[in-house]
N, C-alpha and C positions, 0 to 999 in steps of 0.2 A: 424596478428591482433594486432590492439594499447588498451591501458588499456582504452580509452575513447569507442574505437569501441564494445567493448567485456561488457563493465558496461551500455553500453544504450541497451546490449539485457537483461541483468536484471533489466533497468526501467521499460521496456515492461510487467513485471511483477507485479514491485513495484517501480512506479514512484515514485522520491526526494519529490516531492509535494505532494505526499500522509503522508508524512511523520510528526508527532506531532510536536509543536514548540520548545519544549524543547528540541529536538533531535540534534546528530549530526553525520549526514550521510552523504553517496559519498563517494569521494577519499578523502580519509584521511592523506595519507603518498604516494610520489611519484609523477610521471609527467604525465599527459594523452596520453603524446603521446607515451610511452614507448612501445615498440614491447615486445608480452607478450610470456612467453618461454614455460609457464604452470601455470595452478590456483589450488590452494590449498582453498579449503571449510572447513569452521571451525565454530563451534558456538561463539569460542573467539579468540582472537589475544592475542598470551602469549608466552614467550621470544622461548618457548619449540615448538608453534607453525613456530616461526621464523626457528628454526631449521632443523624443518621439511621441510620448505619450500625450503631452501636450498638445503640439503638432495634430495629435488625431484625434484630438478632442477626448482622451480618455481616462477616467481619472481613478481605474484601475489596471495596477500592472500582475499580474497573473506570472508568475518566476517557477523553473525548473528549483536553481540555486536559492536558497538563502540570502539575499546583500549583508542581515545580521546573523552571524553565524556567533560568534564567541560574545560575552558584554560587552556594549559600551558603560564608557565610564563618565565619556565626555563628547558634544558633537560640536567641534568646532571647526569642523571642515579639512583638519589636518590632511586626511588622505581620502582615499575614494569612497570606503565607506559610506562616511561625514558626511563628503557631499552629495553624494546619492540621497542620503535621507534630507539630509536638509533644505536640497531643491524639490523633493517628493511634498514635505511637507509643507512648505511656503507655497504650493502650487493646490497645493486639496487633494493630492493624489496618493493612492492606498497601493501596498506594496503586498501579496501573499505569496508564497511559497509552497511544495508540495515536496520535494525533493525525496528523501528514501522513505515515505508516507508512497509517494507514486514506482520507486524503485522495488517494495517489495509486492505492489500490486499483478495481480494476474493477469492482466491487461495494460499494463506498464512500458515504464522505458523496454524492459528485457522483453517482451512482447514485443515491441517496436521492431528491435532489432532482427528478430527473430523473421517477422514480415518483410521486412525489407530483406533478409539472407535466403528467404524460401523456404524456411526450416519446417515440416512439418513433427506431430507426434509430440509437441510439447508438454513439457511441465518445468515447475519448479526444481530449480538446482539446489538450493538451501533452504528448505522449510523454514517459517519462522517457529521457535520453541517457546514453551511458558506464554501461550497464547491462548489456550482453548480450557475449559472448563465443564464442569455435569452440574447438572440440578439436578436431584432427584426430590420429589414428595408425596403425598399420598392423599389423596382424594375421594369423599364417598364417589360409590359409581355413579350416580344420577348426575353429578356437578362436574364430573370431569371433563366433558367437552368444550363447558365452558373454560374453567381453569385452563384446557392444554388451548384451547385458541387464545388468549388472553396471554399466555408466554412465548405463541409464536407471534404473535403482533409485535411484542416486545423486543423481537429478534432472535431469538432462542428457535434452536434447530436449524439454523441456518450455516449450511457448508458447500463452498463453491458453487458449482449449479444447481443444486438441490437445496429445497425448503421444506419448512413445516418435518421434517424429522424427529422422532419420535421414537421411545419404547414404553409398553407399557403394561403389567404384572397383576392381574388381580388375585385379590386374597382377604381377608378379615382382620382389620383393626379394633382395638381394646383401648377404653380409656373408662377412669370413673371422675368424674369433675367433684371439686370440695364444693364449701356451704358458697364459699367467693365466688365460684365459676358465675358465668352466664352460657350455660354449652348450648348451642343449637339444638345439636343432638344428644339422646339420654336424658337420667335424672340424678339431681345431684346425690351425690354419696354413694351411688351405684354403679357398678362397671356396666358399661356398654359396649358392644358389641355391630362394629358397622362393617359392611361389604364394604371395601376399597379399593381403589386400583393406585398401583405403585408407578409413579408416571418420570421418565426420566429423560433427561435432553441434552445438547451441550448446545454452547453458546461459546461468545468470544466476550474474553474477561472482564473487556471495558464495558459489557453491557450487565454488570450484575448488578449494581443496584438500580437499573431499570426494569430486570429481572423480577426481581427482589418484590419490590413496589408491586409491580402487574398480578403476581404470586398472592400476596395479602388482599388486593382491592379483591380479585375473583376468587377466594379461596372461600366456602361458607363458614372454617372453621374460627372462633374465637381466639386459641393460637394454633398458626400452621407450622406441623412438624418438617421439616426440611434439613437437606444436605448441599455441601456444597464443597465438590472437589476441584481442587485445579489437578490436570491432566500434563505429564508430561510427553504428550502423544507431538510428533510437530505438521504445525497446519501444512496440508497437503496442498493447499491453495494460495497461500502467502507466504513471498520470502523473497529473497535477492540470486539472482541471475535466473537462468531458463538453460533449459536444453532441448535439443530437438535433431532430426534428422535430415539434412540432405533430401531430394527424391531417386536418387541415386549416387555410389560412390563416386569419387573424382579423385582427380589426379589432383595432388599435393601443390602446386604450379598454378592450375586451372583454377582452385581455389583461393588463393592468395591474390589471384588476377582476379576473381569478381569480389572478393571482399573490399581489395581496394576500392575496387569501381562502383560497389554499390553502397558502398558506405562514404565514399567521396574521401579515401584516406591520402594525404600527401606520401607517406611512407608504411610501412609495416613491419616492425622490429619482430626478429620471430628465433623460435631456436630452432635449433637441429632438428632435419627432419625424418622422424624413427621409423615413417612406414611410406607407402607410395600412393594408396590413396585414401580420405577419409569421407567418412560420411553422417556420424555424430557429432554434434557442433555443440559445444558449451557458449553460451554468452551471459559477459556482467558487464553492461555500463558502470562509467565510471574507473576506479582506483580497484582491481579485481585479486591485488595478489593471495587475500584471504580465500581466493575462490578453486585454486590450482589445487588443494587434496581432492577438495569438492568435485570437481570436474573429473580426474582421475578416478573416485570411487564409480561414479556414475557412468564408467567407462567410455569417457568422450573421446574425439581421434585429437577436439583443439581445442581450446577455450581462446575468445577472443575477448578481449577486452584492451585495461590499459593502466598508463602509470605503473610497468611492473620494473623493482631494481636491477641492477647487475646481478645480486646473492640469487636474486625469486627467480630469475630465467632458469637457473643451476637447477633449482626443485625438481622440472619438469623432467628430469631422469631419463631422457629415451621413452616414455613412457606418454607422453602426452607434447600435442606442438601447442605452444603460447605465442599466441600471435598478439602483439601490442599496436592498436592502431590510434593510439591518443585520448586521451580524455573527450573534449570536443567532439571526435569521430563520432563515439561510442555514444554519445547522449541526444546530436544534434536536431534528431527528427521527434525528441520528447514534443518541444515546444507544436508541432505538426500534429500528432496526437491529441494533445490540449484542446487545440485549434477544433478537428473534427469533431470532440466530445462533445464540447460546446456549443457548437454551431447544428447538433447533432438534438442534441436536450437544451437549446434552447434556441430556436429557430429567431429570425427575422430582430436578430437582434445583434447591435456592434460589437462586433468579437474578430482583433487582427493580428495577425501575424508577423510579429517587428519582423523588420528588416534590417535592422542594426549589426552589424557582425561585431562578435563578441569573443572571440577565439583569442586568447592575449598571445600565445602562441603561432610563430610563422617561421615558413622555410624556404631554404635558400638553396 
């Protein structure tokens, strides 16, 4: 199996295009076509990970993080970076990342978290926006079964659990072709008159010119008339953080004591607490403070996450507990997730789970 073959069965999970714009995800280090020996799962990429990889004969590393996040300009080893890639590459060993590509997935970090706190009733806390799109076009009726399969192959109509989605309007179209035409149907310089049906679908935007494409091969007409909106609707299926329910309310106490304990937290920075017990739980791995209106509207009792300031605790108004359990906390069981996926779609084959502790963060 090639490094490209083996990273599209983790798009499948957490397509590139789900991915934030400021990110930088995929192959990061190495060739797609490399023949892969063994993958090594990691929340980071650090020289320590490198060695491991070695070590385990694996000459791909599979990353929650990024190692290149901002440009290099220069890899001369100066700091950890550098050296990360530069013993990656002197070694054959390919470096991919998925990071908020697998953060806004529905089966994602926030899914994780969510599993391990017991939350049922989930969905997405933040939709992703400027994500989703319509096609609409028109089709004689005899040809349309094929056209509307040929657009769901393509990916079109596909939302969450459901496939092959679809609306579709029949009615009579008019067209007259000049002396230029080649019309399938009709004769030139004469309006024609065909049965049609008005076929309409949405799709996710990165896939419109394979839309596009699929549209023209099966369409019979010379040119096919089409629409094509973007929706400001936000996917109901993708996006950052999760919420969910408790199986029952708790005491405020009781909860702080298995969030520690089931999230493996050293501490848990938290504000004031507004009510006695809760039982809607907000979760965003990672740096969450953008997520505190979000959890409020959604009327959560907490949101747990991390990396929140001194000013961003303030936000929480009596109106919401913010419970801060560290970056690391919040992310740590991604790389465990990976692992199962994996080992899940692609059986009997090397796929492990570093052991490397990577938390730069310790306490005293």
């Amino acid at each position: 199996m090639t490094v490209s073959e083996l990273t599209k069965t983790i798009e499948k999970l957490a397509p590139l295009a789900d991915a934030e714009d400021f990110d930088n995800v995929g192959l990061l280090v190495g060739e797609p076509h490399t023949q892969v020996s063994g993958v090594l799962v990691t929340l980071d990429t650090l020289e320590a990970v490198v060695d491991e990889a070695i070590d385990k004969g694996c000459n791909l590393i599979v990353s929650f993080h990024p190692i290149i996040f901002g440009g290099l300009k220069k890899i001369t080893g100066k700091n950890y970076v550098e050296r990360t890639v530069l013993k990656a590459i002197r070694h054959n060993i390919c470096i991919y990342a998925t990071h908020t590509a697998l953060d806004n997935s529905l089966e994602g970090v926030n899914a994780k978290i969510c599993e391990v706190l017991g939350l049922g009733d989930t969905s997405i806390l933040i939709p992703k926006k400027d994500h989703l799109a319509k096609l609409t076009t028109y089709v004689p009726k005899k040809d349309m079964a094929k056209v509307q399969q040929a657009l769901f192959e393509a990916g079109g109509g596909n939302l969450g659990h459901y496939s092959e989605c679809s609306f579709t309007v029949q009615g009579t179209g008019s067209f007259k072709p000049n002396e230029q035409a080649q019309p399938v149907l009709g004769t030139k310089g004469k309006r024609h008159l065909e049965e049609e049906v008005q076929l309409s679908l949405t799709f996710e935007k990165q896939l419109e010119n394979k839309l596009i494409q699929a549209l023209l091969k099966s369409h019979p007409y010379e040119v096919v008339a089409h629409e094509i909106v973007h929706l400001e609707n936000r996917h109901p299926f993708k996006g950052l953080g999760m919420v969910g329910d408790l199986e029952h309310p708790m005491p405020v106490t009781e909860f702080l004591s298995l969030l520690k304990d089931r999230m493996r937290a050293k501490v848990v920075r938290h504000t004031v607490v507004p009510y006695k017990t809760v039982q809607k739980i907000a979760v965003l791995g990672g740096s969450g403070a953008f997520a505190i209106h979000a959890a409020k509207m959604a009327g959560a009792d907490v949101l747990v996450t991390a990396d929140i300031k001194y000013h961003e605790f303030l936000q929480a108004e009596d109106q919401l507990l913010i419970a801060d359990i560290g970056h690391f906390e919040t992310e740590q069981f991604t790389k465990n997730l990976l692992v199962d996926y994996l080992k899940k779609k692609i059986p009997n084959f090397a796929i492990h789970l570093s052991e490397t502790k990577t938390n730069p963060i310790k306490y005293f």
